[in-house]
C-alpha positions in Angstrom: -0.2 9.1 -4.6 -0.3 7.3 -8.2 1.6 8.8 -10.5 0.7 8.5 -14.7 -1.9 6.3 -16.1 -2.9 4.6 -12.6 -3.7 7.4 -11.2 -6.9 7.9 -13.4 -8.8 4.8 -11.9 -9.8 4.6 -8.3 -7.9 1.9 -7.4 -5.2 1.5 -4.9 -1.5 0.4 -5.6 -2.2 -3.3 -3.8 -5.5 -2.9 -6.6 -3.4 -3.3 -9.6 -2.5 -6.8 -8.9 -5.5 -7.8 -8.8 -6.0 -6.7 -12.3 -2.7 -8.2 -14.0 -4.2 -11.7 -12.4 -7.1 -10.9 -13.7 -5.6 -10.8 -17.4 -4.8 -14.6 -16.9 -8.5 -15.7 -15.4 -11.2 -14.4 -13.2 -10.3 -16.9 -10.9 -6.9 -15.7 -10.2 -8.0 -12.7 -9.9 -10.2 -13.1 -7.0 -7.6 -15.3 -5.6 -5.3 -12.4 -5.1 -7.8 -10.3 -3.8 -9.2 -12.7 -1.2 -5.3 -12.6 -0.2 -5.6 -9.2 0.1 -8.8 -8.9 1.8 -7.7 -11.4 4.7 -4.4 -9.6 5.0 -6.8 -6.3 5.8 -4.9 -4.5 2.7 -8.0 -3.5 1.0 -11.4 -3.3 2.0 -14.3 -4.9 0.5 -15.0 -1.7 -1.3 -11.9 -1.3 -3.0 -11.8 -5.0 -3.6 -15.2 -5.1 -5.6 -14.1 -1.7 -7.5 -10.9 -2.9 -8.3 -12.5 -6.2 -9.8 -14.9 -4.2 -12.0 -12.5 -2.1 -13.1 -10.0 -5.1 -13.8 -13.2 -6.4 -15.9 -13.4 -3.3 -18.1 -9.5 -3.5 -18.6 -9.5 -7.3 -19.6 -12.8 -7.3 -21.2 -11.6 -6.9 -25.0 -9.0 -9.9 -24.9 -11.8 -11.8 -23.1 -14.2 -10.8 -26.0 -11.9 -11.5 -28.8 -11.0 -14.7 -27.1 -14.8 -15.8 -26.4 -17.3 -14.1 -28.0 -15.1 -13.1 -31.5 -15.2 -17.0 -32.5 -18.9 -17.6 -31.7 -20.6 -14.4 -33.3 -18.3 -14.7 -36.6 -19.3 -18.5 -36.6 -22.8 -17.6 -36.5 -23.1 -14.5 -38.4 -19.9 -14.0 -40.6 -16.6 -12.4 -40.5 -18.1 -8.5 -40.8 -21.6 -8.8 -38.9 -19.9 -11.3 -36.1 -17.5 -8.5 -35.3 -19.8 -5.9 -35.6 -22.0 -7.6 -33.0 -18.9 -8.1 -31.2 -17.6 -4.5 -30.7 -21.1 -3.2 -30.2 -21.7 -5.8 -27.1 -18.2 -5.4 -25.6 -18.6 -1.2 -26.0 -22.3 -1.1 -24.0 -20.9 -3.6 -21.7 -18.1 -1.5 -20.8 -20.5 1.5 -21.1 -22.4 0.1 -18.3 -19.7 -1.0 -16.2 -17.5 2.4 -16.8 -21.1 4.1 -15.3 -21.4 1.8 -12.4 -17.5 2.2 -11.6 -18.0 6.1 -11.3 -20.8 6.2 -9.6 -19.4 3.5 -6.3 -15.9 5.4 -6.8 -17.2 8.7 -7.4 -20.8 9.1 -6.1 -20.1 6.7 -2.9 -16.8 7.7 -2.1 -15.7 4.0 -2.8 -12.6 5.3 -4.7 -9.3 4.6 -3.0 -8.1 6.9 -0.4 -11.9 7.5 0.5 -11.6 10.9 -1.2 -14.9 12.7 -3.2 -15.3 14.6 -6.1 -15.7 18.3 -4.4 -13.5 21.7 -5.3 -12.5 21.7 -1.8 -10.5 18.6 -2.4 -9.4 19.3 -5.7 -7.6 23.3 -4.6 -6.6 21.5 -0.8 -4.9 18.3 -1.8 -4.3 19.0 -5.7 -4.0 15.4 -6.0 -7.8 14.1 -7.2 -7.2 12.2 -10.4 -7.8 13.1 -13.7 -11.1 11.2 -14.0 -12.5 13.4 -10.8 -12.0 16.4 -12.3 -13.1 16.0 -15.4 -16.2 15.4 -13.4 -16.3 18.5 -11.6 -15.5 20.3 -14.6 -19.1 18.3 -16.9 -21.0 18.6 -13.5 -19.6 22.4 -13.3 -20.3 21.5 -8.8 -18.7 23.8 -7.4 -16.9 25.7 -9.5 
């Protein structure tokens, strides 16, 4: 089991390497994972969650990289990065949704756990993000 900060997202150990690739490019990213698919050390599921999450983590360099130059170009230094943090926060909003509900919802998440009490007083070992779940949804309890 993760220990710390990794084990808050659902993604497995072989997950996280996908993620520091993705920091250079997208491409490298699904490189490594196509690796790891055809080596049968992740699934499909856990290679498409890992990804978005991987987008969500390297989403503000990309924006500051991309976007920043092109909105403050157009609109000026205070509105462009307005724009900017409001577009990169709903797009993470969105993805951040999507990711808990294949992780959580679909029982994409890695180990093929679910959100339930059962699992959380049996194993003791949900993560952080699952039980703060059960805790808004108040399932269970």
């Amino acid at each position: 089991m993760m220990q710390g900060a990794g084990a808050a997202f659902p993604v497995p150990p072989e997950g996280f390497a996908i993620i520091t690739a993705q920091f250079g490019s997208f491409v490298a990213g699904a490189s490594v994972a196509s690796a790891l698919l055809a080596a049968g050390d992740m699934t499909w599921q856990q290679i498409v969650l890992t990804l978005l999450v991987g987008n969500v983590l390297t989403s503000v360099t990309r924006s500051i990289r991309w976007l920043g130059s092109s909105y403050v170009a157009i609109f000026g230094m205070r509105t462009g990065t307005e724009i900017m943090l409001v577009s990169t926060a709903l797009r993470n909003g969105i993805m951040v949704l999507l990711v808990a509900v294949l992780a959580y919802g679909f029982g994409w998440g890695w180990g093929g756990w679910r959100c339930g009490w059962r699992s959380w007083v049996e194993r003791r070992d949900v993560s952080a993000g699952c039980f703060a779940l059960l805790v808004l949804s108040k399932k269970g309890l």
